[in-house]
C-alpha positions in Angstrom: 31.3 -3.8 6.3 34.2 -5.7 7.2 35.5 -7.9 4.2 33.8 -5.8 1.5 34.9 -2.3 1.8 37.0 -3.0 -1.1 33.9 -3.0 -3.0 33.0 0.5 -2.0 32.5 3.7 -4.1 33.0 6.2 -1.0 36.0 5.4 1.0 34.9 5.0 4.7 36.8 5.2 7.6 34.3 4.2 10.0 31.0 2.1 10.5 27.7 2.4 12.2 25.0 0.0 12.7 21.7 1.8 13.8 19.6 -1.5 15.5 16.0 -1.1 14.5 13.1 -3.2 16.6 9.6 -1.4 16.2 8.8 1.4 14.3 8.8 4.0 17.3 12.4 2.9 18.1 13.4 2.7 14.5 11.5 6.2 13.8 13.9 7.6 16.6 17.2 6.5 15.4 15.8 8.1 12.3 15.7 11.3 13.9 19.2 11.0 15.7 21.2 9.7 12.9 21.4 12.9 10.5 24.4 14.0 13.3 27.0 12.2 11.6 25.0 10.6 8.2 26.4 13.5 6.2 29.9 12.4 7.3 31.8 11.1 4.5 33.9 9.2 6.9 31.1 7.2 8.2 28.8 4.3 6.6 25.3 3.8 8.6 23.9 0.1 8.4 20.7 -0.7 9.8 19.4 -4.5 11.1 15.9 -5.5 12.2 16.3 -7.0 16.2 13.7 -9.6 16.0 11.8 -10.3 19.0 9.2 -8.0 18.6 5.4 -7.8 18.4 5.4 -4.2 16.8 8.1 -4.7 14.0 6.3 -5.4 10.6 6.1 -1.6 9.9 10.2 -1.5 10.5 11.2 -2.5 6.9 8.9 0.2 5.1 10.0 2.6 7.5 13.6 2.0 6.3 12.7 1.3 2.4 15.8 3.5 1.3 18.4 2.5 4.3 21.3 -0.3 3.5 19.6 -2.6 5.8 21.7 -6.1 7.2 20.4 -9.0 8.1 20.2 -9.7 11.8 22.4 -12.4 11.5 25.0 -11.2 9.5 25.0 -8.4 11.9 25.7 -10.1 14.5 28.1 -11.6 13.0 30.1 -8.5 11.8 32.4 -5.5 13.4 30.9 -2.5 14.0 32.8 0.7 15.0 29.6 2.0 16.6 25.9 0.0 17.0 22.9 2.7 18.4 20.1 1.4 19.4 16.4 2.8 21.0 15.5 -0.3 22.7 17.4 -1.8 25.1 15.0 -5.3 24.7 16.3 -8.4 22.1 19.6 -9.8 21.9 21.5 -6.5 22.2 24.8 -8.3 24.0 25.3 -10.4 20.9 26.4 -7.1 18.8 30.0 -6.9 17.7 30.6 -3.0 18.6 30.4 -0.3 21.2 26.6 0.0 22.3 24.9 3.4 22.4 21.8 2.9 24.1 19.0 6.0 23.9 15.7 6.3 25.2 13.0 6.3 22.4 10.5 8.1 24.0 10.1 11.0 26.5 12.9 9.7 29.1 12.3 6.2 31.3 9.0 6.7 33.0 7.1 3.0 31.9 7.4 -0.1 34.4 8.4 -3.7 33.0 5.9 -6.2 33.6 8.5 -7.4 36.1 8.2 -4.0 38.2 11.7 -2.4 36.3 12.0 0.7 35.0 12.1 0.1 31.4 15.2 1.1 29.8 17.6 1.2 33.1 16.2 -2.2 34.1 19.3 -4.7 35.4 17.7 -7.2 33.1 18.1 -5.3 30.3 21.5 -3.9 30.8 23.3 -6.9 31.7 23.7 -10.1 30.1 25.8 -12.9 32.1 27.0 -10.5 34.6 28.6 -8.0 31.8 27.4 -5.0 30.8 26.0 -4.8 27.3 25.6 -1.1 26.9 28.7 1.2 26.2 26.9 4.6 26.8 23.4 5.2 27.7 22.3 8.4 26.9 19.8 10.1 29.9 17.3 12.7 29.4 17.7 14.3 32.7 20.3 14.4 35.4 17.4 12.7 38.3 18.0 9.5 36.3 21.7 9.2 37.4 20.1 8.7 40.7 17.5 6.2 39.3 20.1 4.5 37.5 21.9 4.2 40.5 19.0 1.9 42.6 18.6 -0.1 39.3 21.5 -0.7 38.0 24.5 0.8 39.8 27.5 -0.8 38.3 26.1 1.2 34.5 26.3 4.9 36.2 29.7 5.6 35.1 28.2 4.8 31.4 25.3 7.1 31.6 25.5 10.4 30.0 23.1 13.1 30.5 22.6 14.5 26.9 19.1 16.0 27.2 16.3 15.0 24.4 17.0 15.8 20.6 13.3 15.2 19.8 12.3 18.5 22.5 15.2 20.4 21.4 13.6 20.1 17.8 10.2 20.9 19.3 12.0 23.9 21.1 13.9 25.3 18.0 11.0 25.4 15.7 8.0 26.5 17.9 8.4 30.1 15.6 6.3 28.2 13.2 3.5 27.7 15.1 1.1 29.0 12.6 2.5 27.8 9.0 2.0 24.6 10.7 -1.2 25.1 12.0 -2.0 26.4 8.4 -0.8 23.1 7.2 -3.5 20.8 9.5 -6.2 23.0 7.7 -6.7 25.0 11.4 -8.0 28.3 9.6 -8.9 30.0 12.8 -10.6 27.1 14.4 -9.0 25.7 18.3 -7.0 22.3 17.5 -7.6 19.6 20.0 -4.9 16.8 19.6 -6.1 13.4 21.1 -3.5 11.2 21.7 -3.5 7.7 22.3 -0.6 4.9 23.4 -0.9 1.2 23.0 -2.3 -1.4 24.5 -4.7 -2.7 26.9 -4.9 1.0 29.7 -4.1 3.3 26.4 -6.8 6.1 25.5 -8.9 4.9 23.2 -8.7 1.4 24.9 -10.7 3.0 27.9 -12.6 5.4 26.0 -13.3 4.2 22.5 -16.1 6.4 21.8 -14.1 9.8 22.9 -13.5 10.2 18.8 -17.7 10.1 18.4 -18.1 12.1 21.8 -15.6 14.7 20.5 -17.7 15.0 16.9 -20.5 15.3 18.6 -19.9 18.2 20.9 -17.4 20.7 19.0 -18.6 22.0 16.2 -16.4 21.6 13.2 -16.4 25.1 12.5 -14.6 26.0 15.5 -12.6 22.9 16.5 -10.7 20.7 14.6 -9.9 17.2 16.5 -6.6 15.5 15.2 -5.6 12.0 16.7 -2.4 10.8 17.0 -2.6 7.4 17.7 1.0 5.1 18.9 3.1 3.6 16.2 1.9 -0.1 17.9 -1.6 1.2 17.3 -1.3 0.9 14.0 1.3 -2.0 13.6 -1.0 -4.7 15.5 -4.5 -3.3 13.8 -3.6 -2.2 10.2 -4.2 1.1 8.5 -7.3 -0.6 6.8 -9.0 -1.5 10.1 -8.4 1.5 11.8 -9.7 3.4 8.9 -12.8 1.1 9.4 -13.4 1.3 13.0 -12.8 5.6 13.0 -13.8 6.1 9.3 -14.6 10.1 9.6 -11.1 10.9 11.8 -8.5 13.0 11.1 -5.2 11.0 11.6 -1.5 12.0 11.8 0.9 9.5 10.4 2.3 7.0 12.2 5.2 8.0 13.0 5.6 11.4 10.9 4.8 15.1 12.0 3.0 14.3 15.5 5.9 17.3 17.1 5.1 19.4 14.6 1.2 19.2 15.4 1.8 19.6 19.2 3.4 22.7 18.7 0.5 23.5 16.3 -1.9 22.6 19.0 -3.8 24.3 21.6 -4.8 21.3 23.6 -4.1 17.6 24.2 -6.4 15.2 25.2 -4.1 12.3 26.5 -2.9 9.4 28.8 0.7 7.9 30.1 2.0 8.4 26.1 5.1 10.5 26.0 3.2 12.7 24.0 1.3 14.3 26.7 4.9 14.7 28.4 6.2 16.7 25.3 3.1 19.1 24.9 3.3 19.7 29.0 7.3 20.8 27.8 6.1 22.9 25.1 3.5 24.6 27.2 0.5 23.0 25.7 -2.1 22.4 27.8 -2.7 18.6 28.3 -6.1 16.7 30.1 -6.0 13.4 30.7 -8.6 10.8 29.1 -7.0 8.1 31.6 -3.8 7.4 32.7 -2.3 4.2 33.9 -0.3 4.6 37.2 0.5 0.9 37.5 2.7 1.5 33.8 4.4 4.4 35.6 7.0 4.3 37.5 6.7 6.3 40.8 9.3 9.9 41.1 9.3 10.0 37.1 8.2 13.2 35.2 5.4 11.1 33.9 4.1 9.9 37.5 4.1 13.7 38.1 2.3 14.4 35.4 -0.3 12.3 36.1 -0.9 13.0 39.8 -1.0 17.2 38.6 -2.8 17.2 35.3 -6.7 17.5 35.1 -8.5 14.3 34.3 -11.8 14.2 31.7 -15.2 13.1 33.1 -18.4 13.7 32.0 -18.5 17.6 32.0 -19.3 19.3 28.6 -16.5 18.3 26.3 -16.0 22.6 25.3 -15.9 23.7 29.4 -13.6 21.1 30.1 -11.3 22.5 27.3 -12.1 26.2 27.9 -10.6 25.6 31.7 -7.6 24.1 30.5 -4.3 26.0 31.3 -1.0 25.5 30.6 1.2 25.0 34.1 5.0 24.7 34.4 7.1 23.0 37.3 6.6 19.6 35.9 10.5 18.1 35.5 11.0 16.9 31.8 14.2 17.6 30.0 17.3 18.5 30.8 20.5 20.5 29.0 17.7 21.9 26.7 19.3 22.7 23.4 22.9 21.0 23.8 21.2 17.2 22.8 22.5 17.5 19.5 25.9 18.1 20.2 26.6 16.1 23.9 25.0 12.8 21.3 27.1 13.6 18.7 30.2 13.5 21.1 29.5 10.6 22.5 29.1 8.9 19.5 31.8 10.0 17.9 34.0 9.3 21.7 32.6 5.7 21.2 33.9 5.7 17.3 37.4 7.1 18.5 36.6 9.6 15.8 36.8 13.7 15.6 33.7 15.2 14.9 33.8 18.3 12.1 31.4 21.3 11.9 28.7 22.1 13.5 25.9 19.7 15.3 22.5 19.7 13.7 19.2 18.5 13.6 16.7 18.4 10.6 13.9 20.9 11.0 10.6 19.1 11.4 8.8 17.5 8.6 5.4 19.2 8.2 2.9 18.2 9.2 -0.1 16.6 7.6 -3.9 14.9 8.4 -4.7 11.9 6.6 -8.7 12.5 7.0 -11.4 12.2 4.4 -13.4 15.1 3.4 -17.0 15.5 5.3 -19.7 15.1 3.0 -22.4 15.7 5.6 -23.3 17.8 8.4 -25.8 18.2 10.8 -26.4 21.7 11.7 -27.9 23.6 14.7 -28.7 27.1 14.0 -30.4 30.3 15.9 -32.3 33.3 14.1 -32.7 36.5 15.8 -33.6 40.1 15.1 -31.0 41.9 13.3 -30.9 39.5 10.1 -28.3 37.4 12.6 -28.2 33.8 12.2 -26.0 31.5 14.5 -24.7 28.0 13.3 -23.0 25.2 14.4 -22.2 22.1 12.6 -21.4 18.4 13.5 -20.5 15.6 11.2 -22.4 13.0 13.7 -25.6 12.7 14.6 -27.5 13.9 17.5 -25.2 17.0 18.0 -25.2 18.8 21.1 -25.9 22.5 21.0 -27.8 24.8 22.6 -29.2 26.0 19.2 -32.4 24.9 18.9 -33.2 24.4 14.8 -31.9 21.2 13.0 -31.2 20.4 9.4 -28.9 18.3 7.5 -26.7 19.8 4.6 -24.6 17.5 2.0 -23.5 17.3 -1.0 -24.4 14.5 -3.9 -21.4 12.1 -2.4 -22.8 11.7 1.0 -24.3 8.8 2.5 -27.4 7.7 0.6 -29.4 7.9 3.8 -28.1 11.4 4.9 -28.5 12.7 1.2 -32.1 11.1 1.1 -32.5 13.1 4.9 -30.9 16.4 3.8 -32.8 20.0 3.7 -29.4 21.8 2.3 -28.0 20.2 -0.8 -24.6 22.0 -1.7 -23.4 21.6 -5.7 -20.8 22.4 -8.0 -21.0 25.5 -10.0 -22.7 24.2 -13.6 -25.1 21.5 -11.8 -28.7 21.0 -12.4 -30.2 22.0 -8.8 -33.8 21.4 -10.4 -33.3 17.9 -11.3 -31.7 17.9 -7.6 -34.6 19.4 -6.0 -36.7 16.9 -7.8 -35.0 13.8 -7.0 -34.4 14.9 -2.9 -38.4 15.6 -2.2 -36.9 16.5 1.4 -34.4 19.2 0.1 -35.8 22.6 0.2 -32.7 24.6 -0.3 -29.8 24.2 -3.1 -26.6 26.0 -2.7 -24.7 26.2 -6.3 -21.3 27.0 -5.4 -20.1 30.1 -8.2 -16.9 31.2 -6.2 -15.1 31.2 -3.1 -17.4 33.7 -1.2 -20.6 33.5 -3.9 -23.1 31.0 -4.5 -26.7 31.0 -6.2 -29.5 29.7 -3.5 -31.9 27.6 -5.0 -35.4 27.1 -3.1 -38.0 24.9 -3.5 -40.7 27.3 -4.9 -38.4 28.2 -8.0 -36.8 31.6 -6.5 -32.8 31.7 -7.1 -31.1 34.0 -4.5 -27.6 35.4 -5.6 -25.8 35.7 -2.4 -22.2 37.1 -1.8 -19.8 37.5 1.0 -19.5 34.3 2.5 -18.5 30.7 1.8 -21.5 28.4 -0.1 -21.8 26.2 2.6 -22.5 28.4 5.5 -24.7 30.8 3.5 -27.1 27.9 2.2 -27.7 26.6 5.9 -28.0 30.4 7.3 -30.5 31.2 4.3 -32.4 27.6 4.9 -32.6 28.2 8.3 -33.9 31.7 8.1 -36.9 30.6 6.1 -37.0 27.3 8.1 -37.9 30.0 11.4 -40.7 31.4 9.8 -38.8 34.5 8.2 -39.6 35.7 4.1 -37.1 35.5 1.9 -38.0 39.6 1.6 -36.5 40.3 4.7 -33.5 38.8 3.4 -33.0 41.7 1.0 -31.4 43.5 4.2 -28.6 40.1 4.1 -27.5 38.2 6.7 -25.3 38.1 9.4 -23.8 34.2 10.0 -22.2 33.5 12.9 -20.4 30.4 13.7 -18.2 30.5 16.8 -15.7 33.3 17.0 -16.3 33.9 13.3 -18.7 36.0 11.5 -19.3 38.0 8.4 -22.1 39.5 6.7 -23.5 38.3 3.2 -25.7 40.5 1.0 -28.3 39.6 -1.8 
């Protein structure tokens, strides 16, 4: 900074100060910042805008960043200030102003009917313009930006969105990231939610319950990603509380990668939806707030083409989903890095050197705790075949018609106390287990990854191969549980659960 670059171990010619406000803003400029961080001619500060509602997850997220007070900020020289809000105090910074969106272009309304981001209001501050550039997604909103605040056209620059052209460049890893989530073969339904009041899970609280109750866990896999503000106002802890068996993405960490990863989104007026509807995933809509939209935006498009959720089967709703194109989203796909690294470095009166590039995505990751319990449906026909489904709720639907729980020893006290499958670590007593349960009729003793010893009530230990333990002990406690003999078993079993099946023998 000016006045203490004497006091520097890397000579710098030039000076940056990224302007941080909430953690979705502050994760953006993250994302951006990497085109000229490596540049030895250029120092990044960050400051916290106050202001905000949504900023006490701002310092964590920049733990390791030379961060400035807001004050001293504002009082200091800057050869470059970037920020991902244009709300707060913006005109009182000491440097050219690089305004870009931090979401999925300017769809949302201001309370006061603006478009939020090209809003006069928030552009101009005693009749002057505070931004320098203003970096567009899409060459419509030079027209927008035109009704709403003409005298800042000849600032705007179309550069296209960095965050899609990261999508874009590593949708080849589709798989290793699916891999990563824990997918192993099963359909992964990403529900994602905004903030506030009209978001998602603000209309439909129960859709995480109403999702575990009617995929079974063996075939889907539900991931929520919930806004940054989610978890900001509410706290980790709470949330954790409130949705204690989901599957949550970080805040503000892997969510592209697990869109790419995803074969459907259950969504609202997020610019999450907008990014999987770029990236060809299919998207329904669990509500959608057209008073927050404004009208002619990619988003208002969205919402008047996608399908919305009712009260349908959760499964056929998904099965009829289809991925559609012809929905505008992002323009000069693949050239963001580059056309925001020029004007940045324009606005620094600097020459950029080599080559413009983004980070690959981080990868991805669920923050989920591991199911204890199911409830499982099952079927048992001629032919040794037994179907099963399984759901970590109660009251499961399913068109199989037998019931049974199946835990292990950590479960719920009252679903352990319920269970008729008890599954165990290789070494444990199952008799002292099948004493203590007077419910449980079947142990399964877990002896490798596709082998376990069945245990059953009546003292008779079935070595069983070919499949994993806690399948095999619900297919073998269902077979008896129809009426079957375990003699008939001596011909094994084919288990069936979704697309999935394999044959185990005795």
């Amino acid at each position: 900074m000016t006045g203490t670059r004497s006091r520097a171990t890397f000579r710098y010619a030039k000076t940056v100060l990224a302007v941080g406000r909430t953690v979705t803003s502050t994760a953006r400029l993250l994302d951006i910042l990497p085109l000229l961080e490596s540049d030895r001619r250029v120092q990044v500060f960050f400051t916290i805008a106050p202001g905000s509602d949504f900023a006490d997850g701002v310092a964590a997220l920049l733990n390791r960043a030379k961060v400035v007070p807001w004050e001293q900020a504002t009082e200091t020289t800057y050869d470059l200030a970037i920020s991902a809000s244009a709300n707060g105090d913006l005109h009182r910074l000491r440097a050219p102003l690089l305004l870009i969106p931090h979401g999925a272009g300017h769809n949302k309304l201001l309370p006061s009917g603006a478009l939020s981001g090209l809003a006069r209001e928030q552009l101009v501050h005693n009749g002057k313009l505070t931004p320098s550039a203003i970096a567009l997604t899409h060459t419509d909103q030079l027209a927008t930006l035109a009704r709403t605040c003409s005298e800042a056209l000849d600032r705007a620059v179309v550069v296209g969105d960095p965050c899609h052209d990261r999508m874009r460049a590593s949708g080849w890893a589709r798989r290793r990231y699916r891999d990563d989530l824990g997918a192993a073969g099963r359909k992964i339904v990403l529900v994602s939610s905004t903030w506030g009041g009209n978001a998602l899970l603000a209309v439909r609280p129960d859709l995480p319950d109403r999702l575990a109750r009617e995929l079974p866990a063996d075939e889907y896999l539900v991931i929520i990603a919930l806004h940054p503000n989610v978890w900001d106002f509410h706290g980790a802890r709470q949330l954790g509380h409130w949705l204690p068996s989901a599957a949550f993405l970080p805040p503000h960490e892997a969510w592209q990668a697990a869109v790419i990863a995803a074969d459907a989104v259950i969504g609202d007026h997020g610019s999450l939806a907008l990014y999987a509807t770029a990236m060809g995933v299919p998207v329904l809509l669990g509500t959608f707030a057209d008073e927050e939209i404004a009208a002619g935006t990619p988003m208002a498009e969205l919402g008047a083409r996608a399908p919305r959720l009712d009260d349908r089967p959760l499964r056929a709703q998904l099965d009829d989903l289809v991925a559609w194109e012809g929905i505008r989203t992002f323009d000069q796909s693949g050239e963001a890095a580059g056309r925001l690294r020029e004007v940045m470095y324009r606005l620094m009166e600097l020459e950029p050197r080599g080559a413009a590039e983004l980070p690959a995505l981080p990868r991805p990751f669920v923050d989920a705790p591991q199911a204890q319990s199911y409830f499982v449906a099952s079927r048992c026909s001629n032919g040794n075949i037994v179907e099963l489904e399984r759901f970590p709720l109660h009251d499961p639907v399913s068109e199989l018609p037998q019931r049974h729980i199946a835990a292990t020893p950590d479960a719920d006290p009252r679903r352990l106390q319920a269970a008729g499958v008890l599954l165990l670590p290789d070494g444990a007593d199952a008799e002292r287990w099948l004493a203590e349960l007077p419910v449980c009729r079947t142990v399964g003793v877990i002896t490798g990854p596709r082998s376990c010893v069945v245990w059953l009530r009546d003292g008779r230990r079935l070595a069983v191969s070919g499949g994993p333990a806690e399948l095999v002990a619900s297919a073998v406690h269902a077979w008896l549980s129809s009426g079957r003999v375990v003699e008939e078993l001596k011909r094994g079993l084919l288990i069936q659960t979704g697309s999935v099946e394999f044959r185990c023998a005795l």
